[in-house]
N, C-alpha and C positions, 0 to 999 in steps of 0.2 A: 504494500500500500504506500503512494504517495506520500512524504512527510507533512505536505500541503492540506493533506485529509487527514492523515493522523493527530498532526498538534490540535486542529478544533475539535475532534473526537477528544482525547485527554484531556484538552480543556475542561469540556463540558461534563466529562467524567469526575473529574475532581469538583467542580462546582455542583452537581446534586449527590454527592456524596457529606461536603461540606453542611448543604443545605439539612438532607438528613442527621447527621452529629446535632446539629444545631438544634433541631424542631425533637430527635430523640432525647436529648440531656436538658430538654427544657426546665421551667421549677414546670408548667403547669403538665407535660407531659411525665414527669417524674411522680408528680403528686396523684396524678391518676392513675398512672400505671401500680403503684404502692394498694391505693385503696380498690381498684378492682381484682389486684390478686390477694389480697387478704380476705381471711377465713370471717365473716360474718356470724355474730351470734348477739342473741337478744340481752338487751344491759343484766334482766333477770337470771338470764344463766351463766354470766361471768364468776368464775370463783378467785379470789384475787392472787395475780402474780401473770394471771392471763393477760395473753398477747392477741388482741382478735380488732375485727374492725365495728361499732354500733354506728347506727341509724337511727334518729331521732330526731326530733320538732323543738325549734328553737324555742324558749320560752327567758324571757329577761327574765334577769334579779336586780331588781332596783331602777332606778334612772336609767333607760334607755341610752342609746347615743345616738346623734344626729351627722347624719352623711353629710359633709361638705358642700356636693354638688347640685342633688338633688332632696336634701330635706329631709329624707326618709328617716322611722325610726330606726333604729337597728340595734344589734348586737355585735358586730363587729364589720367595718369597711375596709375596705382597699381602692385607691385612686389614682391615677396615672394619667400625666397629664406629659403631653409631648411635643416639639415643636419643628416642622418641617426646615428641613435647612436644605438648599438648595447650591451645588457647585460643581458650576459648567455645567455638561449637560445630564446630570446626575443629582439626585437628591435623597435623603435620609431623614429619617426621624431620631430627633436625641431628645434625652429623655428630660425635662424642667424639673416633676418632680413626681418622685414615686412614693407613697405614704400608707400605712397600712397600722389600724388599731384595733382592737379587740378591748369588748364591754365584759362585762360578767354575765353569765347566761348558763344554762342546763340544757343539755337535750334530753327529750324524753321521749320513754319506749311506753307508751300504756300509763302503768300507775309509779313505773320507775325511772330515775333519772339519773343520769352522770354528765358531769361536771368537767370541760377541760382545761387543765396545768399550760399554762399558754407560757409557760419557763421557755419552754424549747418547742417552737409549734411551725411548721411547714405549711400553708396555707394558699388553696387557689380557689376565689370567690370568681363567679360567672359575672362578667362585664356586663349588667345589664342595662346600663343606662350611658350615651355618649352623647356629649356636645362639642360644638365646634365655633371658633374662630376666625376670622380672616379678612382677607378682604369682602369688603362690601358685606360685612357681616359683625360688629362690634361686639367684643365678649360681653355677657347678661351682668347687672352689678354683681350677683353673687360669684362669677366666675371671676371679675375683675377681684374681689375682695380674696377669695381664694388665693389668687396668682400672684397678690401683695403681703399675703400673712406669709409666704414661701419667699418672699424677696423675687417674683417675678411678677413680668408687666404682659399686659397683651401688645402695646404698642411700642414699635422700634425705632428706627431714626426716624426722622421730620413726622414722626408722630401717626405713621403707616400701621395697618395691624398689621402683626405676624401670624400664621397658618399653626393654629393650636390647633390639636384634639386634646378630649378628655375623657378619659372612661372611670367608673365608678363601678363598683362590684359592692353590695351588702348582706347580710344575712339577717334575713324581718324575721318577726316573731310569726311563728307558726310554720316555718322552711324545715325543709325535710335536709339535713347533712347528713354527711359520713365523717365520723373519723375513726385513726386507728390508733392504739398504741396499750401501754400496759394501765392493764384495770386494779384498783385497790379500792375496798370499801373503806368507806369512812364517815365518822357523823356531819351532820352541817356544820358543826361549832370546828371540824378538824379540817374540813376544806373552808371553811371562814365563808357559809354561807348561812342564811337567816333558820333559824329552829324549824320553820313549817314544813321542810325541805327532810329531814328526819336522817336518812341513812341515804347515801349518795354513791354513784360510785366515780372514782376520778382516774383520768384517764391521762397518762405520763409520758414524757418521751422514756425511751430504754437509753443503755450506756451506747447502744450501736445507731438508735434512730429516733429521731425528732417523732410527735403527733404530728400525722398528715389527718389534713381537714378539708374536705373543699361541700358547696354545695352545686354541686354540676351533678347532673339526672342521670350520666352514666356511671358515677361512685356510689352512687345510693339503693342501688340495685343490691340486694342482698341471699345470700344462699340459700335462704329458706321463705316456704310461700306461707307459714301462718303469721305471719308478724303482724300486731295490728295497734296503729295509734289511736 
């Protein structure tokens, strides 16, 4: 074969190779890939020191948290906010600002609940809400106020927008998550949540691997058909 037809063949071989490394070692392809190969079992039949993955319905303890972007209540967000950059005849997105907090909350199976240790927590929330910036399109005030509690601006030199997106991920009360990691029982007073709460179970990262968390429809799918919220 021509060397002429070979180097664009090699080329192109290394760049969807590239492409896969990148999209396989993703955090969000990582985070899924953990929680659909874990062993699912109901919060009730964990015995503690268990390593499995529950499924459960957010439910806040206490004050809520309120999403940046969108208002929303929640129990825990993730935001990412990006700004198109443009050189020569190529352009890319870098990142402004990426932020991610978690509230205090339980998921619950039924009549029981575990609680997760967010010391060491792995976490992919589904982007479900995206707004944009740009030209002929002025960022809304709350995105402007966002983009200056962060030390950034929507507007660049002579005062032109720049080409923002934003995406926001939440977990509302009543969302169905997965996570996975090691289960220990403990009273509300030993996970430091309110007495009504009674006996809990809390869910840890191990010495090998962080809790993976996400609420995306294909983690929450679980091994067994009686399960019932």
């Amino acid at each position: 074969m021509k060397p002429e037809i070979i180097i664009p063949i090699a080329i192109g071989i290394v760049i969807l190779i590239v492409v896969f490394i990148s999209f396989y070692f993703s955090k969000k392809a990582v985070i899924k890939r953990k929680l659909k190969k874990a062993i699912g079992k109901k919060i009730s039949d964990f015995v503690s020191g268990d390593i499995a993955k529950v499924v459960g319905k957010v439910e806040f303890v206490g004050e809520p948290l309120i999403a940046p972007l969108s208002g929303r209540r929640c129990a825990h967000y993730y935001v990412l906010v990006e700004e198109k950059v443009s050189s020569g005849k190529s352009s890319h997105w870098n990142t402004l600002i990426e932020e991610e907090v978690a509230g205090k909350f339980v998921i619950r199976d039924g009549r029981h609940c575990a609680h997760i240790n967010n010391q060491n927590v792995k976490s992919y929330l589904v982007e479900d809400r995206e707004f944009a910036s740009g030209f002929g399109n002025d960022a809304t005030p709350e995105l402007e106020r966002y983009l200056n509690a962060h030390g950034q601006k929507s507007e660049g030199v002579f005062g032109w927008n720049k080409t923002i997106r934003y995406k926001e991920g939440v977990l509302e009360e009543g969302e169905l998550i997965a996570a996975v990691g090691r289960g220990e029982w403990k009273t509300a007073e030993q996970a430091q949540l309110p007495d009504t709460f009674e006996r809990v179970l809390e869910i840890s990262a191990t010495e090998q691997e962080p809790v993976y968390l996400s609420d995306d429809p294909e983690t929450v799918k679980t091994a067994y058909s009686d399960m019932s919220f």
